[in-house]
N, C-alpha and C positions, 0 to 999 in steps of 0.2 A: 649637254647637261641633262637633259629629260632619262639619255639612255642610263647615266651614272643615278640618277636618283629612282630611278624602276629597278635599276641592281639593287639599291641602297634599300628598297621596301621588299623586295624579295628576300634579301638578309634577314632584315628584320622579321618579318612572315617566320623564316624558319626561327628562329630563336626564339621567339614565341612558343612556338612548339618543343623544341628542344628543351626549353625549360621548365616547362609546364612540370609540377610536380607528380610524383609516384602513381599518387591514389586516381589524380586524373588521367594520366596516360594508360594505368590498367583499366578503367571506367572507358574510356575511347575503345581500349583491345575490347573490352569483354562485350561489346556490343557488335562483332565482328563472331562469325561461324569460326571454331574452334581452325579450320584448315588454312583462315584467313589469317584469324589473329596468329597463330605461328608465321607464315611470311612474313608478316611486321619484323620479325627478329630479322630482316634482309636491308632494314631501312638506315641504317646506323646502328652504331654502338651505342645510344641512349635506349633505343627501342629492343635491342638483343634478349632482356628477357623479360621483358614489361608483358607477354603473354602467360609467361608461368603463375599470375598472380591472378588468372582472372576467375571468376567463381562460377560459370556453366560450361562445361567440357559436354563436347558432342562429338561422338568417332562416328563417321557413317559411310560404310566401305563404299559405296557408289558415288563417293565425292572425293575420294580418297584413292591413288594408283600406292601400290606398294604399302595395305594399308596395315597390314598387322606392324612393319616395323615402323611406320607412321603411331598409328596406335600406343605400339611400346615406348617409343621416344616421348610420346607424350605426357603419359602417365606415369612415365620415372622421372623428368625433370620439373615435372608443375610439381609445385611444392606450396601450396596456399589453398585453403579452406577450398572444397566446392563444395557449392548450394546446388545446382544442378547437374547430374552427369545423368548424358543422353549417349545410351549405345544403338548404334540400328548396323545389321550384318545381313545381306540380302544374301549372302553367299559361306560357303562352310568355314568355318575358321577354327583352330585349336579349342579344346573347349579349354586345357587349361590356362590358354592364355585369355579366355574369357572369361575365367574366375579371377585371372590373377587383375584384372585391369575393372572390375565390380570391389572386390576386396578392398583396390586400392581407394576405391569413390570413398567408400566406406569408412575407409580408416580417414579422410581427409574429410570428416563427419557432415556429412551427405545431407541435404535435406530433401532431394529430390530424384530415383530413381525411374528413369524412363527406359525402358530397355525390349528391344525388338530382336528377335533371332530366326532364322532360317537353318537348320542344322541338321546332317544327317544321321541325328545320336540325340537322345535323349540327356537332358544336359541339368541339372539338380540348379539350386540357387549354392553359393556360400554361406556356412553357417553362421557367417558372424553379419550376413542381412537380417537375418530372425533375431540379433539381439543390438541390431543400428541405436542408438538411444536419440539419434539426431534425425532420424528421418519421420518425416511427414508426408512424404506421396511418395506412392510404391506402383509401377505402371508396368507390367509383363505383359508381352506377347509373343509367342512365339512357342518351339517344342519341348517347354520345360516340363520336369516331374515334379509338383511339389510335394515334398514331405521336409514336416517338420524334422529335425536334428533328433538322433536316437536318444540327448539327455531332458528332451521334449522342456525346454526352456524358449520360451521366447518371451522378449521384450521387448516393444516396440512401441513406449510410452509415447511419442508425440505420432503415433503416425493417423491421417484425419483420413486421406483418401488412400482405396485401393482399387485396382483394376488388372483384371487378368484374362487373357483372350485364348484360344487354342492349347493352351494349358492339360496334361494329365491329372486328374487329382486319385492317387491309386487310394487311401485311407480313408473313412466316415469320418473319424475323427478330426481330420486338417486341417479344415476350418472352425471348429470348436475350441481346437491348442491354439489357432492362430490367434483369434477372435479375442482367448483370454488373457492374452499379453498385449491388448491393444487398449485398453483403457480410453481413449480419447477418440477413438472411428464414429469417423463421421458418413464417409459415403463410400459405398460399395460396387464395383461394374463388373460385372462376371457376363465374358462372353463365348459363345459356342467354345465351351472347357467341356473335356472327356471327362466322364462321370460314369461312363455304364458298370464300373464294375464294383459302383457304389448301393449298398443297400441303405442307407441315411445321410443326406445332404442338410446341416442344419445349419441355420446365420441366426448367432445369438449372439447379443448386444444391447447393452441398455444404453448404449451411447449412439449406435445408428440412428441416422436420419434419414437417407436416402442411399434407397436399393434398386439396383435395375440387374435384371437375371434376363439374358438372351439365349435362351439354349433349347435347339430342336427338340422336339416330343420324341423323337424315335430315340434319341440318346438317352434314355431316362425310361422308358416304358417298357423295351424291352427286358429292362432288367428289376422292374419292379424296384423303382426308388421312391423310397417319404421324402418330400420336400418340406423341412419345420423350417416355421419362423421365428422365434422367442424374440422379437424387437421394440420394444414396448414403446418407443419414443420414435418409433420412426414414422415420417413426415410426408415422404414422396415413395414411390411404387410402381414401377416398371416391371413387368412380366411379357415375354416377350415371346415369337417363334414358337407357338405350343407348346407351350412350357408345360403346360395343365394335365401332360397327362402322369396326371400324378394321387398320392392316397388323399385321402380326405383330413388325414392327419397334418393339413395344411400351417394353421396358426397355434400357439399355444394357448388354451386357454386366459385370454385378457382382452383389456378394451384394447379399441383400436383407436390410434392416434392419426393413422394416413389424413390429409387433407388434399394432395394430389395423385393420380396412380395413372398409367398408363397400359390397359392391359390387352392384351393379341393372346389368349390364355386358350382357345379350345380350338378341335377340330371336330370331323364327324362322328369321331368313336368315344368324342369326348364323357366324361362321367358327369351327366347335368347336375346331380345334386354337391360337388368340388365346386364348379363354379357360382352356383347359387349359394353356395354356403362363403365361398371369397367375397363375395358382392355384401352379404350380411354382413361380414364380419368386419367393410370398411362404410356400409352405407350411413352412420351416422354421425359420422366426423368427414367424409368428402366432400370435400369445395369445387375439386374441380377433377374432371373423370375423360377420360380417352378410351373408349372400349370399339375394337374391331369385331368385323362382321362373324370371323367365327368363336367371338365371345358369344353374343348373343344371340345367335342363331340356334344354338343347340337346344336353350332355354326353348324359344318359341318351337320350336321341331318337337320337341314333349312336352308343348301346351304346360309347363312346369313354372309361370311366370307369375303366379298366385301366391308364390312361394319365395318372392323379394320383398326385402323389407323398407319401407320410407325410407328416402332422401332429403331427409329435410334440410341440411346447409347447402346441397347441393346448388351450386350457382350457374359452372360453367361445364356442358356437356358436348363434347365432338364423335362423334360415331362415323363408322366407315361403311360404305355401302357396296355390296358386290354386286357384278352388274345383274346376277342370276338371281336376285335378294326375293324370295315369295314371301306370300303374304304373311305367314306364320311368323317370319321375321319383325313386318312392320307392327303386328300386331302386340309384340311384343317392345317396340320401339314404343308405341303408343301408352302403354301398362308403366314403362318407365318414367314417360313424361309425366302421369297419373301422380306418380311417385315422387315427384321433385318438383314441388310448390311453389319453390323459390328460384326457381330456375331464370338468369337474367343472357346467359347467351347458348346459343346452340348451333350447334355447325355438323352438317350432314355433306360426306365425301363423296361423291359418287364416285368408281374404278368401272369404267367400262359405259358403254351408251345403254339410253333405255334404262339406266337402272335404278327406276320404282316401277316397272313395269308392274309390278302384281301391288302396286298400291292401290287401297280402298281407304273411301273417307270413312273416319271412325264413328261411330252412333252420338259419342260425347264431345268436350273441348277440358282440355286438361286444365289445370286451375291456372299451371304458371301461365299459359296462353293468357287467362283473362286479364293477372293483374299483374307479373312479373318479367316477364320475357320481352328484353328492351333491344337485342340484337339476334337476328338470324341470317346465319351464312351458308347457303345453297350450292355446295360447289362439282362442277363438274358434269352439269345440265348440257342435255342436247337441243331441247324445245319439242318432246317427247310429249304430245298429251297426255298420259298419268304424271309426267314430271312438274306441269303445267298445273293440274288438278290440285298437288299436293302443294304449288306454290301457292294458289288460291284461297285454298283452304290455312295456310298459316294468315295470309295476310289478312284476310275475312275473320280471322277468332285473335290474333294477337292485338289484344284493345290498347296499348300501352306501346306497341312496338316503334325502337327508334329508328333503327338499322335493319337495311334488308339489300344484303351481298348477293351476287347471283355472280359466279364464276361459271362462263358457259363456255360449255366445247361443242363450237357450230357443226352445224352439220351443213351441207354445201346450199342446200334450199331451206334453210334457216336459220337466219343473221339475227345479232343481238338486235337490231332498230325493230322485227318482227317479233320478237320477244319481248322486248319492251315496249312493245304496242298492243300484244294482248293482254300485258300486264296492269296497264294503264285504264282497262275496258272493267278490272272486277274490283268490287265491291272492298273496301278497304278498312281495317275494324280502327284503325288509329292515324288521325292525320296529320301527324307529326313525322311519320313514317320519313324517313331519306330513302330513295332506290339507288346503288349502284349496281352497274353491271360492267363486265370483265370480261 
């Protein structure tokens, strides 16, 4: 009797499932990797095409044997909306069967193009991407050329985010045409995209919010390219890989709305008075700032630091420190903190050991030390005597301080318990102070 009533719940178990309606059995598929959800068509005849209906298609030849007619099969028999279609090709494939199988996302009004290529040819997008009226994220990577359509139309009223990687952009105009058919762009990822044979790169938008530009300085310098912004609402700011070496013709004339930025913007050949003039031009709206070593370094190297303007909302600042960092740097680090009053946390990177070697204590104590600066984070300490010094010297002037991080990379004959024993010996300006070490 047990063996008859364990058959009798296994029946039952399947019928369950058997009859489980449509929309749930497509909700099961679509939660399954496109290569999976089609083997479901192998489980019976209930499940045979309960995959054509599901709404993110992902072709991805390295999960796929036999994948172009896998591919094909796919995208002629689904026949229901997709929200997401995800293409990734590690390997060459037709390009027109790569248009034909993007077209098709498109025409099954897309909300979501993610698409990766590897290809030995130069490969355009389809025109009828640039007039999607359903898509809201547009994600390329790979050896595409972009150019707008010769009737230079583009529509692509809801689309919020775009991101593009390795990309050609042969025209100045490309992103201007794109820009102005996008009414609703919200955030923008432009990353190491060919540009040198651009004489004007411009991202205009009154609807951007958040922009991040990753692209080497040599690809852009040797050809003498203006970097404009016209973004008048934008929010966040990423500048990335030497981007900076670029005209001075950086912003368009307007306030600045940035409240977050992230910038890695110079090198040694850098043009100090570009970066001084970027730093104005977000210093009285930024909240919270990320500037790498060979941001500010250049500043200090031409004593040109007289020449920034207050940081008054200024809250949250992290800076990066090279292990080679001389003095002309710190002192220029110091001139900042001068500048940012309101300063409540600060976080100093160290890359590499020893590196505040060429620090010296400053003659003053910057304001945010005395009444604002509630967390400081030290990271990447050796137990370096000038590293030591500089640790002293914040804890001794920060009267208010809560938090004090110390991220150390030991050295073999110096352990945190001896770092945190001569930390324990100096003079401490606030004693509410927490220490952790790491």
């Amino acid at each position: 009797m047990a063996g008859v009533a364990s058959e009798c719940a296994n029946n039952e178990d399947k019928d369950r499932i058997s009859t489980l309606a449509d929309g749930i059995l497509t909700h099961i598929v679509s939660l399954l990797p496109t290569k999976d959800a089609v083997m479901t068509s192998l489980l019976s005849r209930r499940w045979r095409s309960a995959w054509t209906c599901v709404t993110n298609v992902e072709l991805d030849d390295s999960k796929v044997s036999n994948f172009e007619m896998f591919a094909e099969r796919v995208m002629s028999v689904h026949d229901a909306r997709i929200k997401k279609f995800t293409l990734r090709c590690n390997d060459w494939h037709n390009s027109q069967l790569i248009h034909q199988w993007i077209s098709t996302a498109v025409m099954r009004n897309v909300a979501e193009l993610d698409i990766s290529l590897v290809t030995f040819e130069m490969i355009n997008l389809p025109d009828c991407v640039y007039t999607c009226e359903s898509l809201e994220v547009l994600k390329l990577a790979g050896w595409f050329a972009l150019e707008v359509p010769d009737s230079k139309v583009v529509s692509l009223k809801r689309l919020k985010f775009l991101s593009f990687s390795w990309l050609q952009i042969k025209d100045d105009s490309y992103m201007t045409l794109l820009l102005s058919g996008c009414p609703v762009i919200e955030e923008i990822h432009i990353y190491k995209s060919m540009w040198e044979g651009l004489s004007t790169f411009s991202v205009c938008s009154p609807s951007l919010q958040r922009l991040s530009v990753d692209i080497e300085g040599r690809q852009v310098a040797s050809k003498h390219c203006t970097f404009v912004l016209d973004v008048p609402n934008l929010k966040y700011l990423a500048l990335l890989n030497d981007v900076m070496a670029l005209s001075e013709n950086y912003f368009e004339e307007q306030a600045s709305s940035i409240v977050s930025a992230r910038l890695q913007v110079g090198n040694w050949v850098s043009p100090v008075p570009v970066i001084v003039k970027l730093l104005n031009r977000i210093s009285s709206t930024i909240n919270d700032l990320w500037i790498s070593y060979s941001t500010l370094e250049p500043i200090g190297r031409a004593n040109d630091y007289a020449q920034l303007a207050a940081f008054n909302n200024l809250e949250y600042l992290k800076l990066e420190v090279e292990s080679f960092a001389a003095s002309h740097y710190w002192s220029v680090v110091h001139h900042l903190l001068q500048l940012s009053p309101n300063l409540k946390l600060l976080v100093l990177t160290a890359k590499g050991f020893a590196s505040f070697a060429e620090w010296h204590q400053p003659d003053d104590v910057a304001e945010c030390l005395l009444s604002n600066l509630v967390t400081l984070k030290v990271q990447g300490v050796d137990g370096e005597d000038r590293v030591m010094e500089l640790i002293e010297y914040y804890l001794r002037n920060a009267m208010v301080l809560n938090q004090m991080y110390i991220s150390s990379r030991v050295l073999p004959e110096v352990g945190n318990d001896q770092i945190q024993e001569r930390l324990s010996a100096f003079a401490w300006g606030s004693s509410t102070c927490q220490l952790t070490i790491s």
